[in-house]
C-alpha positions as CSV (number, residue, x, y, z in Angstrom):
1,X,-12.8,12.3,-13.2
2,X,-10.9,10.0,-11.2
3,X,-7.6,11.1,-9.1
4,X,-5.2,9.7,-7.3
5,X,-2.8,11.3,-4.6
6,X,0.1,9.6,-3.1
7,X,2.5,11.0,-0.4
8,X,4.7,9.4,2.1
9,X,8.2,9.7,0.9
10,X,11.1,10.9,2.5
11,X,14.6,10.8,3.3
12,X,15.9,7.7,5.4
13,X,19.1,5.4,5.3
14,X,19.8,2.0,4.1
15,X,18.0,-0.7,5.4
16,X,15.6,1.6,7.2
17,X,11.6,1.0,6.1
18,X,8.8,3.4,4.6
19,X,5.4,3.2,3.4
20,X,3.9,4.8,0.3
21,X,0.2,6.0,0.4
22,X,-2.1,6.6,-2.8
23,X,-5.4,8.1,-2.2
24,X,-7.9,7.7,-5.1
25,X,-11.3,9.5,-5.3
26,X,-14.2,8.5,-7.3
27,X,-16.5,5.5,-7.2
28,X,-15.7,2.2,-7.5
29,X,-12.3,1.8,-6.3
30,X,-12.3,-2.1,-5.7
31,X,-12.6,-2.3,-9.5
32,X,-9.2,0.0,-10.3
33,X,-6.2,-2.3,-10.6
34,X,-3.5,0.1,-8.7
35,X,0.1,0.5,-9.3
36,X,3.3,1.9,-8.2
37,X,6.4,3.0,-10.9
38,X,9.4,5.1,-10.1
39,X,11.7,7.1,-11.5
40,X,15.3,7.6,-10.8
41,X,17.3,11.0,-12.3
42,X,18.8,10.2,-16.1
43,X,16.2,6.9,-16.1
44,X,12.7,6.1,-17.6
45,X,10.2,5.3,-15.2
46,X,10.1,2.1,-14.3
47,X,7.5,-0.3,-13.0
48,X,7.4,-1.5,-9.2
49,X,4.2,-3.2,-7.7
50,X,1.1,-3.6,-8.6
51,X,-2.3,-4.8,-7.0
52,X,-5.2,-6.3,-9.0
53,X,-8.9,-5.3,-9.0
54,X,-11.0,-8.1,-7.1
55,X,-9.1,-10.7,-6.8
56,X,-5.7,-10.1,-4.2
57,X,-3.2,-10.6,-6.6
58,X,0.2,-8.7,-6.5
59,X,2.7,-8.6,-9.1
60,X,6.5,-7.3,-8.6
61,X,9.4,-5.9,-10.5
62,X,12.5,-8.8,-9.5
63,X,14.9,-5.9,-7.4
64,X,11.9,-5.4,-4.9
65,X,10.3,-9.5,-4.3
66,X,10.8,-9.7,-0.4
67,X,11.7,-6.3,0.4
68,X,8.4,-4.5,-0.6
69,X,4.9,-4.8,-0.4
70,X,1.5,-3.3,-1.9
71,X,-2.1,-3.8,-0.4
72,X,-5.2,-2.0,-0.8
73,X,-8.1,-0.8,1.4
74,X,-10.5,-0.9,-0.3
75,X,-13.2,0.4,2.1
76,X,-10.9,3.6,2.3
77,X,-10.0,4.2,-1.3
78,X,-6.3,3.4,-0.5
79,X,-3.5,1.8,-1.8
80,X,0.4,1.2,0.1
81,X,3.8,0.3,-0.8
82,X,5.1,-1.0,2.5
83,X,9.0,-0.5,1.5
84,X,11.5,-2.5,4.1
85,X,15.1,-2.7,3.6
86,X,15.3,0.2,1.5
87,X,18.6,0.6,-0.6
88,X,20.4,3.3,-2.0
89,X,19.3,2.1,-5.6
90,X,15.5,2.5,-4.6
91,X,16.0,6.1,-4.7
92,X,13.4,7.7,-6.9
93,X,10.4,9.7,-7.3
94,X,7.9,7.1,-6.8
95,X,4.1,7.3,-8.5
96,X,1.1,5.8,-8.0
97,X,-0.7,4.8,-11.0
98,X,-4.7,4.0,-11.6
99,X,-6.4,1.7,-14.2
100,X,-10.2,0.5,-15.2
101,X,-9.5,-2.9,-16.5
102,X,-11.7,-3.8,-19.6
103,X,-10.6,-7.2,-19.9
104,X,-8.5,-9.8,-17.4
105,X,-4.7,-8.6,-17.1
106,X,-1.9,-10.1,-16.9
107,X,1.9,-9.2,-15.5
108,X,2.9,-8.1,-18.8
109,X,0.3,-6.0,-18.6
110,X,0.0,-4.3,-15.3
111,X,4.4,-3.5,-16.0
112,X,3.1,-1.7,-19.0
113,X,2.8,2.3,-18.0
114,X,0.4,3.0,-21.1
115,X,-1.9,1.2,-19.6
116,X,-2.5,3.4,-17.0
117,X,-5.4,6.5,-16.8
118,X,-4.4,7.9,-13.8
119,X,-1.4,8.9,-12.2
120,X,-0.5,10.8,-8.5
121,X,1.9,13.6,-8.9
122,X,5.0,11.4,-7.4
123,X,6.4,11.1,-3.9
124,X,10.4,11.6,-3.5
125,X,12.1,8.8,-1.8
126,X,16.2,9.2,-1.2
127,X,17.7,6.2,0.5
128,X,21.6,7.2,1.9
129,X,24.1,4.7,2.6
């Protein structure tokens, strides 16, 4: 079975910066594409960031591009959202999310939350103004 745990939310002001950490156990990390959705009260959860397998490339939702970053260790079974400039409108419960791709993907694919396995449990993030 393959898990992920993330953690590192909390409660900060506008334009103050936090970083999101997913932890994933099993084998074989390097080959998971990772991902981070959120989910604000009364809203579907929504796609943020994501990371591919391999190859570093990043894909992001528009209201985050130049505010927020993802990376992955890969020696450490890790994956971050570095999260600068935070607004009150990034207030959510924020997931991490875990896939085995079978074939190459592509940004409509990694926005898609079906396509992902594996999910963390959701980190709470509350930005004040």
């Amino acid at each position: 079975v393959y898990m992920v745990e993330d953690s590192g939310g909390g409660s900060v002001q506008a334009g103050d910066s936090l970083t999101l950490s997913c932890k994933a156990s099993g084998r074989s990390f390097n080959a998971y594409a990772m991902a981070w959705f959120r989910q604000s009260p009364g809203k579907e959860r929504e796609f943020v960031a994501a990371i591919a397998s391999g190859i570093i490339k990043t894909y992001y939702t528009d209201s985050v591009k130049g505010r927020f970053t993802i990376s992955r260790d890969n020696a450490n079974n890790m994956a971050y959202l570095q999260m600068n400039n935070l607004k009150p409108e990034d207030t959510a419960v924020y997931y991490c999310a875990a896939e085995l791709p079978q074939k190459p993907l592509y940004y409509d694919d990694y926005v898609r939350e079906d396509m992902y396995d594996f999910w963390g449990q959701g980190t709470q993030v509350t930005v004040s103004s």
